[in-house]
MARDOSE-267806 format. One record per residue: residue in three letters; x, y, z of N, C-alpha, C in turn. Coordinates in steps of 0.05 Angstrom, whole numbers, plus 32768, in hexadecimal, padded with zeros to 4 digits. Layout:
N
  type    nu    nv    nw   cau   cav   caw    cu    cv    cw
   Ala     X     Y     Z     X     Y     Z     X     Y     Z
...
***
This chain:
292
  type    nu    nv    nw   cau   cav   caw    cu    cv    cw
   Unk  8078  7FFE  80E9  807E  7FEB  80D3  808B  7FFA  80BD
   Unk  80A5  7FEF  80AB  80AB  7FFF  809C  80AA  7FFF  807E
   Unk  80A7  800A  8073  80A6  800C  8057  80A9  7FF1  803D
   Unk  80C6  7FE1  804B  80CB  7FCF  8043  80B8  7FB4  8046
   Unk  80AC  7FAF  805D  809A  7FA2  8069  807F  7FA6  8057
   Unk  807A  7FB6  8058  805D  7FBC  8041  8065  7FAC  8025
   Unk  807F  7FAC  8022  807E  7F9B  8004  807C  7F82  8005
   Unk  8089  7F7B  801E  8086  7F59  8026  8066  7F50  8024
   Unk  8053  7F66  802D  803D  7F5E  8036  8031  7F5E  8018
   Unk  803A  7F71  8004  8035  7F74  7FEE  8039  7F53  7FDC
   Unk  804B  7F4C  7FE2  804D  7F33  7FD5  803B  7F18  7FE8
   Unk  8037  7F1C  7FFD  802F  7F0B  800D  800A  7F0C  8003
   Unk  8000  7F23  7FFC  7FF0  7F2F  7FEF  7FE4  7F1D  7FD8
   Unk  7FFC  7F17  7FC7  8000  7F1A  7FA8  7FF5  7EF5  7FAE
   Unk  800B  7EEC  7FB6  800C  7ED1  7FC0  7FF4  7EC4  7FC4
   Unk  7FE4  7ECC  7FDC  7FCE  7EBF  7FE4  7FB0  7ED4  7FD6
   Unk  7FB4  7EDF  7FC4  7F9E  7EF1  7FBD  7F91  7EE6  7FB5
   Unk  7F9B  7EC7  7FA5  7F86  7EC3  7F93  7F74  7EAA  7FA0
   Unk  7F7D  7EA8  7FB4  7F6C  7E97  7FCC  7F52  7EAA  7FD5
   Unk  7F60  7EC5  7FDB  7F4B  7ED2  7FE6  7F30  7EDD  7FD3
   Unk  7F38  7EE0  7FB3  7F23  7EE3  7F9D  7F15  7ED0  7F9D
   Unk  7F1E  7EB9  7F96  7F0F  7E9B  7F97  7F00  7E96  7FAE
   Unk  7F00  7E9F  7FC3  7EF7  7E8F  7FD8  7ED4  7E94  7FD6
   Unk  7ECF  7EAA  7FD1  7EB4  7EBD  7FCA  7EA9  7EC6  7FEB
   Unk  7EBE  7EC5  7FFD  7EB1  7ED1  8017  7EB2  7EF0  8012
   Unk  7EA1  7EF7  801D  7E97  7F15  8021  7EAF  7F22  8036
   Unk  7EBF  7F38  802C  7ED2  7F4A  803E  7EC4  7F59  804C
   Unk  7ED1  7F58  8064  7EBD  7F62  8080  7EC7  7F85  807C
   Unk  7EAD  7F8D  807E  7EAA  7FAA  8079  7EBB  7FB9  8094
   Unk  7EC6  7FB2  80A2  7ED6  7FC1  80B7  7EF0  7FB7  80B3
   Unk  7EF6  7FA4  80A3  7F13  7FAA  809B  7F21  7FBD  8080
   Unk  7F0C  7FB1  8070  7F0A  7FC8  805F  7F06  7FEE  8064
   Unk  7EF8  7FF3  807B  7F01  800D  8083  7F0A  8013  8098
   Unk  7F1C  8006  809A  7F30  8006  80A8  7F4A  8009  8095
   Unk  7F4C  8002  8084  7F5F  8007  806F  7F5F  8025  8068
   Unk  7F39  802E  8060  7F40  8040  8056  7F43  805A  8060
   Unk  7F39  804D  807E  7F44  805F  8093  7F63  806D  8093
   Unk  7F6F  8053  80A1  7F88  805A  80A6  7F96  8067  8089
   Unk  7F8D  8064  8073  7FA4  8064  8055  7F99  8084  8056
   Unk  7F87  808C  805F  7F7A  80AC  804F  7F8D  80BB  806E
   Unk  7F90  80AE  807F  7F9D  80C4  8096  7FBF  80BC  808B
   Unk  7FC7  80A6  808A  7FE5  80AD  807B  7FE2  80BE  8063
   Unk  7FD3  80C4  804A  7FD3  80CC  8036  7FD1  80DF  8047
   Unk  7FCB  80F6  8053  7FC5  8114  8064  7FE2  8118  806D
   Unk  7FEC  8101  807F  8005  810E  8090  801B  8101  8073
   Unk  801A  8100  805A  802A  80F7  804A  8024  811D  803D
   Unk  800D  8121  803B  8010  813D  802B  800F  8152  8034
   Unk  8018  8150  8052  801A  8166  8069  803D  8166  8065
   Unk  8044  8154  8068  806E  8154  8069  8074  815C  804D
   Unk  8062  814F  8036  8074  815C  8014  806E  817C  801D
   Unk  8053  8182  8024  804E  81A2  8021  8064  81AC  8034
   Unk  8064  81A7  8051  807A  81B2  8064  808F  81B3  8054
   Unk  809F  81A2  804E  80BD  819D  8039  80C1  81AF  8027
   Unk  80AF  81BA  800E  80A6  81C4  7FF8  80A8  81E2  800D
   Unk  809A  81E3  8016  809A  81FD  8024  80B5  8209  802A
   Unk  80C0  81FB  8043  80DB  8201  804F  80F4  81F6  8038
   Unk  80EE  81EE  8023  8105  81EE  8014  8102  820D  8002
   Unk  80EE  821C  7FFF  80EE  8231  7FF6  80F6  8245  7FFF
   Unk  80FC  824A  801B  8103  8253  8030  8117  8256  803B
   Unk  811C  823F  8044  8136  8235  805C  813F  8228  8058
   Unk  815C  8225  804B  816B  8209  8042  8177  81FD  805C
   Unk  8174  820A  8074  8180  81F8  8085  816B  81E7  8091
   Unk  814D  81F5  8099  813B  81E9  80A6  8133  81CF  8091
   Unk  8137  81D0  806C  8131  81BC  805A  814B  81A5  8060
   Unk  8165  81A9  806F  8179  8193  806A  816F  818F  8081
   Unk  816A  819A  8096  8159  8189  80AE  813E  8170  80A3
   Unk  812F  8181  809B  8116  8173  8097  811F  8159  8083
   Unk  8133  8164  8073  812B  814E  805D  813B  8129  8061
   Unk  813D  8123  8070  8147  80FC  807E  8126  80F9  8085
   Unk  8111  8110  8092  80F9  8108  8097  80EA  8104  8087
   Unk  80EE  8119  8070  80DF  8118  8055  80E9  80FD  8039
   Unk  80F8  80FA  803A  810B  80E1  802B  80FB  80CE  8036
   Unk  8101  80CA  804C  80ED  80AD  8055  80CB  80AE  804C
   Unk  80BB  80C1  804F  80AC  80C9  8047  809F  80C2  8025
   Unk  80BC  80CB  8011  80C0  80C7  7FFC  80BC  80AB  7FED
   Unk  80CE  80A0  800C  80D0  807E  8001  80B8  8072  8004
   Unk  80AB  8073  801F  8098  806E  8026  8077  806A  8014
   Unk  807B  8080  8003  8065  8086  7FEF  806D  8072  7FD5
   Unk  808B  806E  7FCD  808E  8064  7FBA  808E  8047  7FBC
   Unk  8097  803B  7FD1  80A1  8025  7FDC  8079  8015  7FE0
   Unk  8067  802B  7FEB  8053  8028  7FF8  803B  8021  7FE4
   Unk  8049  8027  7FC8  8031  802B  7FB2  8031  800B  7FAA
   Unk  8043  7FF6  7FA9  8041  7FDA  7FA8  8033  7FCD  7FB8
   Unk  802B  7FD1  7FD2  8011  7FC9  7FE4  7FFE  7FD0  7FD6
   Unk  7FFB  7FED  7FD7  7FE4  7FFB  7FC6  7FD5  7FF2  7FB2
   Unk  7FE2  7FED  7F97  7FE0  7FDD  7F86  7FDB  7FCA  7F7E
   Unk  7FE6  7FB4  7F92  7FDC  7F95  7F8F  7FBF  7F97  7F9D
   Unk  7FC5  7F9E  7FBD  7FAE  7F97  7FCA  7F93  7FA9  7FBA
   Unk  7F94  7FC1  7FA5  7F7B  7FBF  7F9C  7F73  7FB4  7F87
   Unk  7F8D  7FA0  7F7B  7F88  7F94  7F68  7F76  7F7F  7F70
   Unk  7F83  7F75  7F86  7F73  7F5B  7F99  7F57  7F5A  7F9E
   Unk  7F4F  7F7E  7FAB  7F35  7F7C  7FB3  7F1F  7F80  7F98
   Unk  7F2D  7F8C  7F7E  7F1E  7F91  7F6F  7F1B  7F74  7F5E
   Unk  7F29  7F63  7F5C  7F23  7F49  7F59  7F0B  7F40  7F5E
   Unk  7F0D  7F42  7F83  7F00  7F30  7F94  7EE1  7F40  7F8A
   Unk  7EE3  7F4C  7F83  7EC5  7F60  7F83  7EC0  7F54  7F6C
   Unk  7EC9  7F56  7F4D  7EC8  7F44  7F33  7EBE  7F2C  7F3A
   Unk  7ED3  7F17  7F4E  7EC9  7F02  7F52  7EA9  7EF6  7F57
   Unk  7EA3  7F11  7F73  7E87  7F06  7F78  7E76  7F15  7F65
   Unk  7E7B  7F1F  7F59  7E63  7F3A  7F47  7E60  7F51  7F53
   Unk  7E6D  7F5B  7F6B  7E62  7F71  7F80  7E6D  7F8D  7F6F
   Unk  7E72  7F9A  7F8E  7E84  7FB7  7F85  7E87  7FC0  7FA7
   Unk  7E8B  7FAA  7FAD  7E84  7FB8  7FCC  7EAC  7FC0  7FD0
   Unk  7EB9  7FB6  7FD3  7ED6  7FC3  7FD9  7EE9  7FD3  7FC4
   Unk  7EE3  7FC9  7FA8  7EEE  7FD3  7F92  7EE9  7FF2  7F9B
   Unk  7EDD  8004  7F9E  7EDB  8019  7F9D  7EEE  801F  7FB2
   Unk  7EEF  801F  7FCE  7EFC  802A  7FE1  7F16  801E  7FDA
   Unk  7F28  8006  7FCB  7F39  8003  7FC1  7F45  801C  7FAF
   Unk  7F34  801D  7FA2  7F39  802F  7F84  7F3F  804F  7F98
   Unk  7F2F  8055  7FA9  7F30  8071  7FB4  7F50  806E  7FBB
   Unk  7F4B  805D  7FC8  7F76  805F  7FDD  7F88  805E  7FC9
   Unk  7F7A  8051  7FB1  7F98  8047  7F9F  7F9A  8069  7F8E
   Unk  7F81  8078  7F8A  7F7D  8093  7F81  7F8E  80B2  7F8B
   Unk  7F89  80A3  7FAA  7F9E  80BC  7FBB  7FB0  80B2  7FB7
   Unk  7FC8  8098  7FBD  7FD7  8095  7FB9  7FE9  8097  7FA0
   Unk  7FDE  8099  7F85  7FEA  809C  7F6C  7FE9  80BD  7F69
   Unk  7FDC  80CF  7F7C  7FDD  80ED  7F7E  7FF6  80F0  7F90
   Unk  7FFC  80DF  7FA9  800E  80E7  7FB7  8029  80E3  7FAA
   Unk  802B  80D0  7F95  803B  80C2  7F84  8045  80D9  7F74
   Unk  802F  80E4  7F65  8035  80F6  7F50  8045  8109  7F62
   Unk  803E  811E  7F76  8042  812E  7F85  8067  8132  7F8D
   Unk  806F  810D  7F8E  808C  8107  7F94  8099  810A  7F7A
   Unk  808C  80FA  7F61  8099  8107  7F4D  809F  811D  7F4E
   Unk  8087  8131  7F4F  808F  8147  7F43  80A7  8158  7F53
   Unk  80A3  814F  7F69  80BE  8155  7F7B  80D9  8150  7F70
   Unk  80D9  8136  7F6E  80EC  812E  7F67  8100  8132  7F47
   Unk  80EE  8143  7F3C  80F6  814D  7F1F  80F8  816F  7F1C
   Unk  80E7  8178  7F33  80E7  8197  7F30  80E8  81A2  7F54
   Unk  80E3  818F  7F60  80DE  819B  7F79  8101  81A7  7F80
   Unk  80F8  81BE  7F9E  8111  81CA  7FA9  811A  81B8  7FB7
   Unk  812C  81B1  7FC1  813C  81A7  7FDB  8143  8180  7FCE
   Unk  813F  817A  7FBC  814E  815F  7FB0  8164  8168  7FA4
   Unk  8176  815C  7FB0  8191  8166  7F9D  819A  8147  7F80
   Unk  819D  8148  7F6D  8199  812E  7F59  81A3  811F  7F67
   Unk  81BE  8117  7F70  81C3  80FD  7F7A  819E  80EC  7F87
   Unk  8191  80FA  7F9A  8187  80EE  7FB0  816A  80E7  7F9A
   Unk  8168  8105  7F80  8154  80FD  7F78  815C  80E1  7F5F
   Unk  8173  80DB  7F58  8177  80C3  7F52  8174  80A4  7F58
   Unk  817C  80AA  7F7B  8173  8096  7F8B  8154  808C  7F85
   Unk  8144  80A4  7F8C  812C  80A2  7F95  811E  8096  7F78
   Unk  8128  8098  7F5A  8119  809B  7F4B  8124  8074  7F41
   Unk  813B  8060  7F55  8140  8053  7F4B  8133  8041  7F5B
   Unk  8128  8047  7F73  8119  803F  7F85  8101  8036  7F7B
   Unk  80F4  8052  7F6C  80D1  804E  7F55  80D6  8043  7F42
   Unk  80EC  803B  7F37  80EA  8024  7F20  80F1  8007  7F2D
   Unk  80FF  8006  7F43  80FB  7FF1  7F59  80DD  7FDE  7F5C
   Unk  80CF  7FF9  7F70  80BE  7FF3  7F76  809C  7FE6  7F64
   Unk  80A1  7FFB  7F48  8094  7FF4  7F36  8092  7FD9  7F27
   Unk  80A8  7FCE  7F1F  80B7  7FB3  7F15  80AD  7FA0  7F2B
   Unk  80B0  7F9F  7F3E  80A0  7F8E  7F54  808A  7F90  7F5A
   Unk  8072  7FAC  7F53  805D  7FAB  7F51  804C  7F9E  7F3D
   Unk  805A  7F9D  7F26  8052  7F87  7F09  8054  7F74  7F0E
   Unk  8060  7F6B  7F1D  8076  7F4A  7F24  8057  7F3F  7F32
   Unk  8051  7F4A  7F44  8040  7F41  7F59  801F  7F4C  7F50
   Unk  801F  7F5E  7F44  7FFE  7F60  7F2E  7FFF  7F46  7F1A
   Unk  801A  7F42  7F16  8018  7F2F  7EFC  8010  7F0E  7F09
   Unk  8017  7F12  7F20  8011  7EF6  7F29  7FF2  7EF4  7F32
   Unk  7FDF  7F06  7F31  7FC2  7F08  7F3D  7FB7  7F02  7F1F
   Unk  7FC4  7F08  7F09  7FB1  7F05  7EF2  7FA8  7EE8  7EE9
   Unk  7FAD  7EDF  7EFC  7F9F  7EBC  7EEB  7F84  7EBC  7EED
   Unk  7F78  7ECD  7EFF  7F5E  7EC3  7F08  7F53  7EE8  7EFB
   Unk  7F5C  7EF7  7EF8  7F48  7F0F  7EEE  7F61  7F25  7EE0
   Unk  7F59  7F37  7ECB  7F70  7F41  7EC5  7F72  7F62  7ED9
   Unk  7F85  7F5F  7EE3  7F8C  7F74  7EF6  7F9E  7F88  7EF6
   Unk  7FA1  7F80  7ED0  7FC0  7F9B  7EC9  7FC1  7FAC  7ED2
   Unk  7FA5  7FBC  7ECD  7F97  7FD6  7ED4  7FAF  7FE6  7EE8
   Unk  7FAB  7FD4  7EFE  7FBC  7FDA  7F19  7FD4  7FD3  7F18
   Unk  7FE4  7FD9  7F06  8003  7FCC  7F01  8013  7FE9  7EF8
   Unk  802D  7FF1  7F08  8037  800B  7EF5  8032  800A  7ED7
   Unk  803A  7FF6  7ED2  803F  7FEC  7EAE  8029  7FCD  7EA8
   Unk  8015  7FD5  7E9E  8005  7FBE  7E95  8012  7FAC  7E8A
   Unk  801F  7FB7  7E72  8027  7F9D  7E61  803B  7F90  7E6C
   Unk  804F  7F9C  7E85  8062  7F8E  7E8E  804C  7F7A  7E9D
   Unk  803D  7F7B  7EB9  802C  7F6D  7EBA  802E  7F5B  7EB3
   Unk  801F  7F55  7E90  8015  7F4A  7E89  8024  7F32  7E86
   Unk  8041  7F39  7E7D  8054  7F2D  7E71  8062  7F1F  7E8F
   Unk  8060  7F22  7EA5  8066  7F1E  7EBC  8058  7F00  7EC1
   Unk  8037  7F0C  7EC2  8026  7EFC  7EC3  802A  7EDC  7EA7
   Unk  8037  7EE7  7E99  8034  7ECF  7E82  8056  7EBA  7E8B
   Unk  8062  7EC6  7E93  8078  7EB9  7E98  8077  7EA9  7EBA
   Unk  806C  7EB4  7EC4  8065  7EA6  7EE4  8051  7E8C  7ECC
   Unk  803E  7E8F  7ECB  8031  7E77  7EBE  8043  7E69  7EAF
   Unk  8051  7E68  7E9F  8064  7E5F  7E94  8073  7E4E  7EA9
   Unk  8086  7E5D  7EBE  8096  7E4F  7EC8  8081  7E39  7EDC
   Unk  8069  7E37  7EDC  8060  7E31  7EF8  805E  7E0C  7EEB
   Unk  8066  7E08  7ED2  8061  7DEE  7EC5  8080  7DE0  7EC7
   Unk  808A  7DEE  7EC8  80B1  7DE2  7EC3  80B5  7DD5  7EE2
   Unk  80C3  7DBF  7EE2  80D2  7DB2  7F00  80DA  7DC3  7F06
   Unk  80D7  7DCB  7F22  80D4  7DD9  7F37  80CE  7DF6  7F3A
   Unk  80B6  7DFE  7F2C  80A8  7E0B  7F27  809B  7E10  7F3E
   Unk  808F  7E06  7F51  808A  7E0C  7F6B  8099  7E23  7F77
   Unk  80B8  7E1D  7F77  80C7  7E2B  7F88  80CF  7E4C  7F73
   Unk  80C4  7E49  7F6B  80C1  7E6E  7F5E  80B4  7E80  7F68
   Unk  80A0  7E7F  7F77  8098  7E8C  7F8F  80AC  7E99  7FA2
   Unk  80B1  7E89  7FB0  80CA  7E87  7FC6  80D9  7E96  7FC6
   Unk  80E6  7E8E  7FAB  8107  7E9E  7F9D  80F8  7EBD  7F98
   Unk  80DF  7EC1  7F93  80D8  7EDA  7F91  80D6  7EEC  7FA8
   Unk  80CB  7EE4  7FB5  80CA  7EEA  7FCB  80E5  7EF8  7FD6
   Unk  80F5  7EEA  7FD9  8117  7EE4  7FE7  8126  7F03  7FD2
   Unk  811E  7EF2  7FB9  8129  7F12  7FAD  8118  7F2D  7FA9
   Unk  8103  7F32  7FB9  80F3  7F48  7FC1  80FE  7F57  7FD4
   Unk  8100  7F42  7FEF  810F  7F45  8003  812C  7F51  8001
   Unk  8133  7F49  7FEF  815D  7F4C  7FEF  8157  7F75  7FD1
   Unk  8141  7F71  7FC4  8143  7F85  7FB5  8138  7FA2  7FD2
   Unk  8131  7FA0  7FDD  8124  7FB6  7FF1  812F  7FB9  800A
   Unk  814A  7FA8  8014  8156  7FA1  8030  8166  7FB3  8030
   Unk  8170  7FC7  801A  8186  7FE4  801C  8177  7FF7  800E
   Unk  8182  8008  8011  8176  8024  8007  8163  8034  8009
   Unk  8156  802E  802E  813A  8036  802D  8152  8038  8043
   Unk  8141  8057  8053  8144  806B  806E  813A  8056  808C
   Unk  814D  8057  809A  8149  803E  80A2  8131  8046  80BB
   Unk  8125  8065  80BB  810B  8063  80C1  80F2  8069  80B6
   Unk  80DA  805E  80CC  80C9  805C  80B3  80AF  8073  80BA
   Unk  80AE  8084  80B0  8098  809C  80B8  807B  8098  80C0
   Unk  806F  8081  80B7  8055  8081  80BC  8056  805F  80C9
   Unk  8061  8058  80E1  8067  803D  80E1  8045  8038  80F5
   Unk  803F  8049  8104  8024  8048  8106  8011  803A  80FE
   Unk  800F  804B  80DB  7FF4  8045  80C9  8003  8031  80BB
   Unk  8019  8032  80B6  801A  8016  809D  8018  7FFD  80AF
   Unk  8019  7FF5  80D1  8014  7FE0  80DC  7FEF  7FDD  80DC
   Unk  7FE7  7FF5  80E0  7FC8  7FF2  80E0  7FB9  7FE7  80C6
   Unk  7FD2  7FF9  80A9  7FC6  7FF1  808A  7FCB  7FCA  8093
   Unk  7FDE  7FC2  8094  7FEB  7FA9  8092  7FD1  7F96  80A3
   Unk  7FC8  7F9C  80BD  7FB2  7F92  80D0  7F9D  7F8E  80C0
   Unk  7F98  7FA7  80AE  7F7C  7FA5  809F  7F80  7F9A  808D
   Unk  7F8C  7F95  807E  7F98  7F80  8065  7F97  7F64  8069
   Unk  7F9F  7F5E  808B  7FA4  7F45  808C  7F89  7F34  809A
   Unk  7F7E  7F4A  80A4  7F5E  7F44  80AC  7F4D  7F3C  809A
   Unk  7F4F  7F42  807F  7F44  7F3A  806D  7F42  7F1F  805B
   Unk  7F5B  7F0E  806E  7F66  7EF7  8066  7F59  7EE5  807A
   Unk  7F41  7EC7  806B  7F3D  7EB5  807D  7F52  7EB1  8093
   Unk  7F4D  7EA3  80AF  7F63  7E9B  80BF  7F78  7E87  80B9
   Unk  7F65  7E76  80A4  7F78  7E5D  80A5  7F8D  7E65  8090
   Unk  7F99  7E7C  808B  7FAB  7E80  806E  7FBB  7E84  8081
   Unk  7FBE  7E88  80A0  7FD3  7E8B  80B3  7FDD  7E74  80C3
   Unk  7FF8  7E6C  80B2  7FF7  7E51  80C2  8008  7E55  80DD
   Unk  800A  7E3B  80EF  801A  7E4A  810C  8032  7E4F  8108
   Unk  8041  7E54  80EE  8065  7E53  80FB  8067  7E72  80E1
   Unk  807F  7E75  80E5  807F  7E86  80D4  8078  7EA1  80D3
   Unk  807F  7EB3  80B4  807B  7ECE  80B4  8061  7ECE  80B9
   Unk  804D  7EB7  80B0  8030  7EC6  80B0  802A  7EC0  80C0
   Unk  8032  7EB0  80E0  8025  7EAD  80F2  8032  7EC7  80FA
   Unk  8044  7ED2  80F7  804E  7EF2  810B  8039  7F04  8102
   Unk  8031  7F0C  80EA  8018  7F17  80DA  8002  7F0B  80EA
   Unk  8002  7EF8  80F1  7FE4  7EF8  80F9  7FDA  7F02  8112
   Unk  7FF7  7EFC  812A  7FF8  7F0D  813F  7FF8  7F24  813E
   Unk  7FFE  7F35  8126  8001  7F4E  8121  7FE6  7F56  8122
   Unk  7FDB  7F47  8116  7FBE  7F4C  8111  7FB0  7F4D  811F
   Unk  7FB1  7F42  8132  7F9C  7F40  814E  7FA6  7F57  8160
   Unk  7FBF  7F57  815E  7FC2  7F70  8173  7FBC  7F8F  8166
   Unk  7FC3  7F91  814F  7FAE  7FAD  8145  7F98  7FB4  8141
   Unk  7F8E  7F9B  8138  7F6E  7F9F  8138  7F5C  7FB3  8144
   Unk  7F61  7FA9  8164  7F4F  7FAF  8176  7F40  7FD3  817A
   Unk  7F4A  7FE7  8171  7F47  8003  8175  7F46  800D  8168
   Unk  7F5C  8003  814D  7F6B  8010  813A  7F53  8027  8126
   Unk  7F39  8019  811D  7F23  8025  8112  7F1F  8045  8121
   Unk  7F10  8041  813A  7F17  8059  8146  7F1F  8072  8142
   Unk  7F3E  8063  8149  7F52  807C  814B  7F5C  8083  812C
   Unk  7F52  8073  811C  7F55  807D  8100  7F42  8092  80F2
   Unk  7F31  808B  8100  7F1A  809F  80FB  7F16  80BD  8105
   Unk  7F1B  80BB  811C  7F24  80D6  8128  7F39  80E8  811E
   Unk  7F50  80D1  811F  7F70  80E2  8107  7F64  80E6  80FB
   Unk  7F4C  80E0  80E4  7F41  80E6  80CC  7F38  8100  80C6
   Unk  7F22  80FB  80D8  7F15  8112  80E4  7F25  8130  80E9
   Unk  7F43  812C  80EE  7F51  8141  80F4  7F50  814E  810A
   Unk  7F4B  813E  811F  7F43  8149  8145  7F62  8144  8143
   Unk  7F7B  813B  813C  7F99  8142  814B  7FAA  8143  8132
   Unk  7F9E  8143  811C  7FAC  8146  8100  7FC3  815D  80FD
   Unk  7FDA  8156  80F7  7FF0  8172  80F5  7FE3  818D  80DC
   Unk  7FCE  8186  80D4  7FC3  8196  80BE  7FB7  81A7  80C5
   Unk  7FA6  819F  80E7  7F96  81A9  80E9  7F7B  81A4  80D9
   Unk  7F74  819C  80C7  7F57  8198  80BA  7F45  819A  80D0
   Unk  7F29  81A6  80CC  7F13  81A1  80DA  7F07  8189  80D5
   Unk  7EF8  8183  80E3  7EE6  816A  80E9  7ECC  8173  80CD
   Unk  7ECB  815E  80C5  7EAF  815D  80AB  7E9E  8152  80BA
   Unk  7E84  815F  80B6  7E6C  8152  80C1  7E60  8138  80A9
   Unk  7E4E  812E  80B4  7E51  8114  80AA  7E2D  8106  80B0
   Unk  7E22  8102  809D  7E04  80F9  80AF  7DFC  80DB  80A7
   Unk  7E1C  80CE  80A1  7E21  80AE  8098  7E21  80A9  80BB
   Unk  7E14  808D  80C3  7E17  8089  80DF  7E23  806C  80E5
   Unk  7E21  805B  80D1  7E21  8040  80C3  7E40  8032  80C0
   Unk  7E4A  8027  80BF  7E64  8015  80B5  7E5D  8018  8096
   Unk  7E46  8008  808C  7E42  8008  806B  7E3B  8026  8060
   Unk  7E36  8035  8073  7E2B  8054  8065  7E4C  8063  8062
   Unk  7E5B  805B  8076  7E7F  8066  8075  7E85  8061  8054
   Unk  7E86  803E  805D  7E8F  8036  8042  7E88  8043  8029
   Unk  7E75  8046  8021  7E6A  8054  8012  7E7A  806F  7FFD
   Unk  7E79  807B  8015  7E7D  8091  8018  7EA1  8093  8015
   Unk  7EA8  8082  801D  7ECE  807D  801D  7ED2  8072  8003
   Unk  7EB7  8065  7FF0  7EBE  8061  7FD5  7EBF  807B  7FC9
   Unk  7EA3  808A  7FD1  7EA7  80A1  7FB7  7EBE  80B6  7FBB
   Unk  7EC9  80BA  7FC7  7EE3  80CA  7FD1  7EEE  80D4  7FC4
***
């Protein structure tokens, strides 16, 4: 799944989130780590390729013009990837507000934690690191003001029901996001502002991303666990969300697993050893995937 696709889901997210706060059903604890499964083994093979890159650009300028079409995608991927990020823990930290709990907010907050480290990490690449030459770090840096501007767009639309700046690149944009969707949602044909958003999400992210996608793996497994989390009936039969929902059924099935083991580091390119562990539980994991 590619990069671009995570933002779709990001707004698809944004869209129906506030169905899923309101509803007050309890999120099933195996989709939820399942998320934070698969997001902590992309965050690993995300800080195994900056380090490889960083390395061999200190080095080897030919082995760095090799590596780097693999590492660029990489680049995008983290930046492009932080608007999923973002909303969906805006969503779950809601949903936790909503009922009074704390049960997902935390393992939200952990993923959204590595990911604003992996974030930083590209900056700093991208302003001091070896092997960006400016043109490309231009690209990349028009991409994160891209991607950010659409992360407010779609935080701003969750705030009717809890304030969720928090999780917005720019709060006050947010906020100001959030006050103008309310605004337009009263004017004739106010309905169809959704839509048009949508459409121009799609047309802002359809160029300038590497037309492959490095972790297409985990971002179909993040996307499965995301969408597992959504009653059935928000999937109706025709349409993108009925393809999502088939999506959903067919990753499901293993995906926990084998996320756990990549975790674990039994085939990890890092190498990491295996952590012993004397949690035996689904809720003792969770736990433990909050304090992280």
């Amino acid at each position: 799944m590619h990069a671009r696709e995570l933002i779709e889901l990001a707004a698809i997210v944004s869209a129906h989130g506030p169905a899923l706060i309101q509803s007050g059903e309890r999120i099933a604890a195996d989709s939820i780590e399942q998320y934070w499964t698969t997001s902590k083994v992309r965050l690993d093979r995300w800080a195994w390729r900056l380090k490889s890159f960083a390395q061999q650009a200190n080095t080897d300028a030919q082995r760095r013009r090799v590596q780097w079409p693999a590492t660029r995608s990489v680049l995008e991927e983290i930046l492009t990837g932080e608007v999923l990020t973002r909303v969906w823990t805006a969503v779950l930290c809601a949903h936790d507000r909503q009922r009074g709990t704390d049960e997902v907010e935390p393992v939200a907050r952990s993923v959204m934690i590595g990911h604003m480290e992996a974030r930083h990490r590209v900056l700093t690449l991208m302003v001091r690191g070896p092997g960006i030459d400016a043109e490309a770090a231009v690209k990349l840096n028009r991409l994160r003001r891209r991607a950010e501007r659409w992360t407010d767009l779609l935080v701003g639309h969750l705030m009717g029901i809890h304030d969720v700046s928090e999780f917005a690149a720019d709060p006050q944009r947010a906020k100001d996001f959030a006050q103008d969707l309310k605004d337009r949602s009263h004017f004739q044909g106010g309905q169809q502002v959704w839509p048009l958003m949508l459409a121009s999400l799609r047309a802002a992210f359809q160029r300038g991303l590497g037309p492959e996608s490095p972790n297409a793996d985990l971002n179909a497994r993040i996307v499965a666990s995301v969408l597992s989390c959504f009653p059935t009936e928000m999937f109706d039969s025709t349409g993108l969300m009925r393809s999502l929902w088939l999506m959903r059924l067919t990753n499901m099935a293993d995906d926990t697993q084998i996320m756990i083991d990549d975790l674990l580091g039994q085939e990890h390119p890092a190498g990491r050893q295996k952590p012993t562990s004397s949690s035996g539980t689904s809720s003792g994991r969770l736990r433990r995937f909050g304090g992280s």
